[in-house]
N, C-alpha and C positions, 0 to 999 in steps of 0.2 A: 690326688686331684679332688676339688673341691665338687658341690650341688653344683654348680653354675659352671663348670669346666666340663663337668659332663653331659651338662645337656648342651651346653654350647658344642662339643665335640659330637653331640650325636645328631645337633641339627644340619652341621656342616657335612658329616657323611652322609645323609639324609637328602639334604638339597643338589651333593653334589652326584650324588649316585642316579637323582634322578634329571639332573642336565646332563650324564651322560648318558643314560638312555634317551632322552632326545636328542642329541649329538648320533646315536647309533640311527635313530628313525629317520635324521634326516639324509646320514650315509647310504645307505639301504635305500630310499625312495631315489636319489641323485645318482647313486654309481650303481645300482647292480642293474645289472643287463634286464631291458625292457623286454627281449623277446617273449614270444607266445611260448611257455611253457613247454616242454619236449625232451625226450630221453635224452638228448644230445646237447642241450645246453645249458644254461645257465638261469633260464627267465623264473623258474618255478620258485628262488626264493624273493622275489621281486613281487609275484603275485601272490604267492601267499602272506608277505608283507601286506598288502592292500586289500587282501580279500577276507583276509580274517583275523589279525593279529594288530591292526595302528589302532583301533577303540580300546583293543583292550591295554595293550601297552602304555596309551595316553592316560588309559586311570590307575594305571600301576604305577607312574611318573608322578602322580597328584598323590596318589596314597602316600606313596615314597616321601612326595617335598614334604609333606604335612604331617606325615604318622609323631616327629617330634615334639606338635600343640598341647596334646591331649596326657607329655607324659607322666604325671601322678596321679591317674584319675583310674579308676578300679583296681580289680587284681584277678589272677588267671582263677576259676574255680576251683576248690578242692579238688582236685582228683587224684588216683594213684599211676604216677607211669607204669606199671606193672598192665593195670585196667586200660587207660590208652592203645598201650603198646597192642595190647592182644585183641582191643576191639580194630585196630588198623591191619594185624594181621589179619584179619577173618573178613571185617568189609571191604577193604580196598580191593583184595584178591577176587571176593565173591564177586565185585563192579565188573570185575574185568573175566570173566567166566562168562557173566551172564551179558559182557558185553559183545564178547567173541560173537552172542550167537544174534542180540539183538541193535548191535550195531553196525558189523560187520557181516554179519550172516555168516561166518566163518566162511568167509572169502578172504584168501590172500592175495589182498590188492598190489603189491611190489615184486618185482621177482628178488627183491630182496626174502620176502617173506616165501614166494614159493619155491624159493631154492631152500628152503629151509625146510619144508615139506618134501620136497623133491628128495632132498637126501635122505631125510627122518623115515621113507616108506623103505627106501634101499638098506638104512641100517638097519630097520626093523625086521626085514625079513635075512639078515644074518652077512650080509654083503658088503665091499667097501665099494663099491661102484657096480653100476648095470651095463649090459653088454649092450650095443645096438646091431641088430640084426645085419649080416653082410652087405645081403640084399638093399637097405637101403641108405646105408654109408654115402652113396655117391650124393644124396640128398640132403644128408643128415641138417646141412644150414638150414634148411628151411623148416625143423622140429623146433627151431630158435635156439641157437647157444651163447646166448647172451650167459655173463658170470660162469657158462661151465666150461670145466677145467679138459686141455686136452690132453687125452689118452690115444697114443697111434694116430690112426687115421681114419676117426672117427668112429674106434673101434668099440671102446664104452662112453658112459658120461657120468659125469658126479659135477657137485657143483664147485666153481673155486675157492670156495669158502671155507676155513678151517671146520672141522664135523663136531666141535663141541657142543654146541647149543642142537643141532640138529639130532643130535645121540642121546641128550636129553630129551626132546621131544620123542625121537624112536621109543626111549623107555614107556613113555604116559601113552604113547597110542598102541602101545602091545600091553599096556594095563587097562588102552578102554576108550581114554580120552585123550588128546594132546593137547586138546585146548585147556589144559590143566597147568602145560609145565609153567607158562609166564606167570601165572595169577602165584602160585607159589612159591616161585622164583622172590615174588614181591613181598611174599608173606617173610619168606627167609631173613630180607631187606630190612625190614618191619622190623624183626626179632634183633637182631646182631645192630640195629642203630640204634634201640633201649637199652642192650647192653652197655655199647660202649658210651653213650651218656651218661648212663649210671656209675661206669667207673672218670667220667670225665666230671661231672659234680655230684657226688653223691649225696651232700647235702643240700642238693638246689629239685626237687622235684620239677617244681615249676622251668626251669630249663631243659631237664630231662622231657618235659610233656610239648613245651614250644618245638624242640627238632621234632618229634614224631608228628605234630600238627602241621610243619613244614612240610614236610614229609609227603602225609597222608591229603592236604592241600593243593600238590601239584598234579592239575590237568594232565601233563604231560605221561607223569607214572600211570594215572590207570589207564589214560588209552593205550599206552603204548602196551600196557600188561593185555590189551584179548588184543594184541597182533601175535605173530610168529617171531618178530624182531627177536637180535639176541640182545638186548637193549635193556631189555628186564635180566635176564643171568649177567650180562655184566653189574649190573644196579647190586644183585644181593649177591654175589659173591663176591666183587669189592667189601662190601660191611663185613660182611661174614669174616673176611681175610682180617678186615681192621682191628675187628674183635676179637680174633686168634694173635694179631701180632701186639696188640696189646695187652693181652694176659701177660704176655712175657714170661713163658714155659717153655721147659724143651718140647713138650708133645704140644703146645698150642705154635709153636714155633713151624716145628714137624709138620702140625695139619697146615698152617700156611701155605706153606709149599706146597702141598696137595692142591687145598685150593687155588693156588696161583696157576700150574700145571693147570688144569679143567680152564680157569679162567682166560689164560693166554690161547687157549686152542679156541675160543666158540667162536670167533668167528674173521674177525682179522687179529693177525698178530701185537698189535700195537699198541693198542685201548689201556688193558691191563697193567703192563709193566710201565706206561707211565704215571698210572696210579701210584703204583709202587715206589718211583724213582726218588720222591721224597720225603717217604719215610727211611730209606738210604739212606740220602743223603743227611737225615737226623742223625744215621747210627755213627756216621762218618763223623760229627760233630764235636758227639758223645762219645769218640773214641772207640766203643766195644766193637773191634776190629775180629773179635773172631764168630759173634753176632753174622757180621756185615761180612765176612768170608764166606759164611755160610750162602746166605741170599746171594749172594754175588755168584758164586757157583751153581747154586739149585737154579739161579736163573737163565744163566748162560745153558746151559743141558736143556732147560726148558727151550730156550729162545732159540737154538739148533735145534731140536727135536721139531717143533713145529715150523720153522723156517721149510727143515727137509720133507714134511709131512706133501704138499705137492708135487715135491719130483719125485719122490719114490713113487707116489700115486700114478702119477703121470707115466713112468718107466715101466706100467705095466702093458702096454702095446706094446704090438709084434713091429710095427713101423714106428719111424722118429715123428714125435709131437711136433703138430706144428703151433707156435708159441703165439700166435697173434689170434686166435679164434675169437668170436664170437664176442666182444668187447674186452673180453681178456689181454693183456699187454705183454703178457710173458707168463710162462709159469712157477716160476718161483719169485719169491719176495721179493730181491733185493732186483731182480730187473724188472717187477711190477713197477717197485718205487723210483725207480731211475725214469721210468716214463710217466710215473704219477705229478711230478714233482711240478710244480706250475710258474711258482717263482712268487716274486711278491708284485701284483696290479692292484690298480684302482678298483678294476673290474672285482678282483677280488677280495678286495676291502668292503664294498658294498655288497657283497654276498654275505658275508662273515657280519655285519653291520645287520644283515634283516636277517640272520641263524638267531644272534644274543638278543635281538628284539623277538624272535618268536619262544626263545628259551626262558625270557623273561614272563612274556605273556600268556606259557604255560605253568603256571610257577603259581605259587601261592600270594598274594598280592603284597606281602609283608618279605618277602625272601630277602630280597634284595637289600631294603636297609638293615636289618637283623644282621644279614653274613655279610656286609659291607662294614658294618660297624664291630663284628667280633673281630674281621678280619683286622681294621685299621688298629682295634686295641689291643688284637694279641699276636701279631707278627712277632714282636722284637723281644715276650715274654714267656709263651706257650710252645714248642718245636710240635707239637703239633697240631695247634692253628696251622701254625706254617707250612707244618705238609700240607695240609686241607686245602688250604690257599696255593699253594703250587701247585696240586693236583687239578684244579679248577683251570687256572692258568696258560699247563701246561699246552692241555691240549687244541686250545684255543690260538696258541700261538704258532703252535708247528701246523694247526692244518691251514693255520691263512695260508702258508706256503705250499705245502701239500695239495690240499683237498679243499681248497671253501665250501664248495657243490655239495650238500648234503642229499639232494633229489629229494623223494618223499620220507615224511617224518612228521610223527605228532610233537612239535616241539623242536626242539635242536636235540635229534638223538645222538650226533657225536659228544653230548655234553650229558648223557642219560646216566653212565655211570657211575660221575660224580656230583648225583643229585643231593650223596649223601654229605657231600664233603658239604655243600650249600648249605645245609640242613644243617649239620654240626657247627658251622661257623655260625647259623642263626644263634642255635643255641649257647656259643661264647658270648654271642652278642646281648642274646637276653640277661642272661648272667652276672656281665659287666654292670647294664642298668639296674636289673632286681637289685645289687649289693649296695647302690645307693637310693634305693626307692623310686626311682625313675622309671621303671618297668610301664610300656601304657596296655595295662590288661586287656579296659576294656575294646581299646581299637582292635588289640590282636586277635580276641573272641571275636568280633564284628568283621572283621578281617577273613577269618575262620570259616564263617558260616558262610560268608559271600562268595568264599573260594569254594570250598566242596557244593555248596548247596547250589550255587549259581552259576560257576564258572566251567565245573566238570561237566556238568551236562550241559551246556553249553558247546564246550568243544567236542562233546561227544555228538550234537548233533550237526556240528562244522565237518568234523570226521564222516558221518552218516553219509551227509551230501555231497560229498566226493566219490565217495567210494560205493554207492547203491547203481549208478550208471552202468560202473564198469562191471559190478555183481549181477545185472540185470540182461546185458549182452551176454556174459559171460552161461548166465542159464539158456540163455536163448541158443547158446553156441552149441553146451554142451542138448541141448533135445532136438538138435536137428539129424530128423533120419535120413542120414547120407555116411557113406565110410569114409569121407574129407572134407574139412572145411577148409574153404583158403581165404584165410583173411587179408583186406588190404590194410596192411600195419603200418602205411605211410601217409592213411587219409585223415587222421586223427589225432591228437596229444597220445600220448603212449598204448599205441591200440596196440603194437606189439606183445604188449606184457600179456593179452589175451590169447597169446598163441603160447598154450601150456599141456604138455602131455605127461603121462605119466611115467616113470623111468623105465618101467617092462614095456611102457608102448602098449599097453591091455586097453587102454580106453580106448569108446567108439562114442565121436567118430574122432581120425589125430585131426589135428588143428596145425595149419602150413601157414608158413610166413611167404605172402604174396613175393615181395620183392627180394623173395632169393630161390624163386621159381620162374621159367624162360618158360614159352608157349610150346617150345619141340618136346617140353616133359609131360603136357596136360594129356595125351592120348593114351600112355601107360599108364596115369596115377588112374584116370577114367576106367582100365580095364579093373583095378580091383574092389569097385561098386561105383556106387552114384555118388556123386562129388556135388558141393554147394558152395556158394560166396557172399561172404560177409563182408558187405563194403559200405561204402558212405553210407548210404540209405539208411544201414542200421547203429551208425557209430556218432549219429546225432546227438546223444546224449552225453558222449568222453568231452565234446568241442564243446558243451554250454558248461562245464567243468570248469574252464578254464578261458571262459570268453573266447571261446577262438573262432575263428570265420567255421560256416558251415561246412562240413568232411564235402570235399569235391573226389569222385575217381579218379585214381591218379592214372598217370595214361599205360605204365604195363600194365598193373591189375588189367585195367583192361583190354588191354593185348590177351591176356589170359583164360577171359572170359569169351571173347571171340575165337580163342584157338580149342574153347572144349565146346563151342557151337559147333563148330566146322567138326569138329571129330565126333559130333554125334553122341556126345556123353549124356549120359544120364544126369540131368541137373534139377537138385531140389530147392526151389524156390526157398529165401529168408524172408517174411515178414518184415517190414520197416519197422 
């Protein structure tokens, strides 16, 4: 292909990549559900469409149409990927350490996130689940078992989530710190996506350094790295695995598998193996059919091992499970996904519409023509672009059907694990251009600094202001001297997630979910100390979150609070 073939080719993935991100911003504003934001529907990727993500999207659409004007004009600095690589190991990771504590406060804002805490104390102290006390079983709903898995009849809890990523965290907070494993997790990320660049053009430095600047560019990675999400371990143990399966050794083979094992358990079963599924289907292509026996085997043992990992779990009560708890659909997988399964709507095309416009608009501002454009050149020449490009794909397509609802996320974290794949197809992309001088340096550097230096803190102060509300009740919760608090978790956007206790049930005071507590219980919970309630007055702050009308009591709560009047309870006043 000629000068003029390839930049003509790279203005047309360029232009077009960026009318389909306006094509997804208009989907997204038109179909996804208008509601106010709430654990039970759909409105949260609608609003955060509109509240933080169409400015930036729209200049990632403009970077996108235009990045092709400028392209023989500078070149990337000398530098050595080696230097890169290990300054994004060590900064990115340190962002998100230090972000845990000063963005986050190291509050886990999701019960995604405190289920992952929740279990990580339980492994840590030697356990695969904690017991709840006989005594208050009859009650146990209102501890909140949102995601946890049921055992008997309410006889322990653990959460439904595979324990991998949570086992890893047990490890760093019995060495001191937890807020350690994601930062590192990313460092891992960092490492294994130098490597396999390096063996993907080892005479192209400058491509080896555009994926790690991809890379090290997206918003998305370091906030998501100071959460608990397993978001970050899927990120670096995908590279990791890619790294291993591209050495193409028996022992890098070997550890694959290893790492696949760990990577399929952290936390749903799914993510992983369809990472995996098309580099398969490479080996399927390529013939090495005893290769491809192998994985195919190691993975089916995998994919039953943790399928069974719930119902063994489960089967340790004295009583039969009962399978509908607590948001949970069933307890094992395969009748999870028979009630997951939603079908393909509109409704759900404009959720999936404002996910890849939030994934975009956490994303390095260059991502998208780069891995559009390596993608469109090496489909039909590289097998593995091709996985890279399926992998991105894949998952996009089964959860329109699945899952569109991602709830809270920095970014689109069903798409966190194959940030690498984005990243390596950039770097096909740059590749393509550098071999005919087309490469636009300087945009990409300028591109660069805008992204890390502007765009990361940035979201990191998007992320602040969300989540400082709910951190700020949350203190308030825990320093009230009473031995119950009973929250009304229906007067707010997810004031639920604030009723969190710890799996021994040691903290003081527990925190009870209002509306799965009746009035004929407040005169017991009363006898064993002074009880308090945390209602509208104080959950002002979760509803300006999310524009939503002023927290009104809902009418039990307040049945509740009349029925520990009449009974004489000792009740300790909340502050508004």
């Amino acid at each position: 292909m000629d000068d003029q073939g390839i930049e003509r080719d790279y203005r047309r993935v360029s232009l077009g990549a960026a009318g389909l991100l306006l094509l997804l911003i208009a989907l997204g504003w038109l179909f996804a559900p208008h509601d106010l934001p709430a654990a039970d529907n759909n409105g949260m990727a609608r609003c955060l469409l509109m509240r933080q993500d169409l400015i930036i999207a729209l200049i990632a659409a403009v970077a996108t149409a235009l990045v092709w004007l400028p392209m023989r004009r500078g070149a990337l600095p000398s530098l050595s990927p080696r230097a890169v690589a290990l300054a994004t190991a060590v900064i990115v990771p340190l962002g998100g350490w230090l972000g845990a504590r000063l963005v986050f406060g190291r509050y886990d804002f999701s019960r995604d996130e405190q289920m992952v805490t929740f279990d990580a104390t339980i492994f840590a102290g030697g356990h695969l689940f904690a017991a709840i006390p006989a005594q208050l079983r009859d009650m146990a709903e209102s501890f909140n078992q949102t995601f946890i898995l049921p055992i008997g009849n309410h006889e322990a809890w653990v959460s439904a989530y595979l324990p991998m990523n949570s086992a890893i965290r047990a490890l760093f907070l019995r060495l001191g710190d937890a807020t350690l494993a994601a930062p590192l997790l990313v460092a891992v990320g960092a490492l294994a996506l130098w490597r396999i660049a390096a063996r993907l053009w080892p005479t192209s430095p400058a491509s080896q350094i555009v994926a790690l600047l991809l890379y090290a560019g997206s918003s998305q990675l370091w906030v998501t790295g100071m959460t608990a999400y397993a978001m970050s371990a899927h990120l670096g143990l995908n590279l990791l695995w890619l790294w291993l399966f591209l050495r193409d050794r028996r022992w890098s083979h070997g550890a694959a598998i290893l790492v696949g094992f760990v990577a399929t358990g952290l936390h749903q079963p799914l993510f992983h193996p369809l990472f995996v599924l098309p580099f398969l289907a490479w080996l399927l292509a390529e013939k090495k059919w005893r290769l491809l026996l192998a994985y195919v085997a190691a993975y089916a043992a995998i994919g039953l091992f943790w399928l069974g990992w719930p119902l063994w779990i489960s089967a340790h009560g004295a009583a039969p499970a009962t399978a509908a708890l607590g948001n949970v659909s069933g307890i094992g997988y395969v009748e999870r996904l028979q009630h997951a399964v939603t079908g393909l709507h509109l409704w759900g095309i404009g959720v999936m519409a404002a996910n890849l416009v939030r994934f975009v608009a956490w994303q390095h501002l260059l991502l998208v023509p780069l891995a559009g454009y390596g993608m469109w050149r090496c489909w039909n020449v590289d097998p593995v672009a091709r996985a890279l490009a399926m992998g991105l794909l894949l998952p996009v397509l089964l959860l329109l059907i699945l899952l569109p609802y991602q709830g809270h996320g920095w970014g689109y974290r069903y798409l966190h694990g194959v940030i690498g794949n984005a990243c390596l197809l950039g770097g096909y992309g740059w590749r393509k251009l550098e071999e005919r001088g087309r490469a636009p340096g300087l945009v990409f550097a300028a591109a660069t600094l805008a992204s890390i230096a502007l765009l990361v803190p940035l979201h990191a102060v998007m992320a602040r202001r969300i989540v400082a509300p709910f951190a700020a009740v949350a203190a308030q919760r825990d320093a009230v001297p009473a031995r119950i608090v009973i929250i009304d978790d229906r007067a707010a956007p997810f004031a639920q997630d604030l009723v969190l206790n710890r799996a021994d049930l040691s903290n003081r005071p527990w925190i009870l979910l209002g509306h799965h507590l009746v009035p004929g219980q407040i005169a017991g919970l009363c006898r064993s100390g002074p009880i308090a309630f945390l209602g509208a007055a104080q959950l002002g702050g979760l509803a300006e979150v999310f524009d939503a009308p002023v927290p009104v009591t809902t009418p039990g709560y307040a049945a509740l609070e009349e029925a520990a009047r009449s009974a004489g309870c000792r009740i300790v006043s909340v502050a508004p």
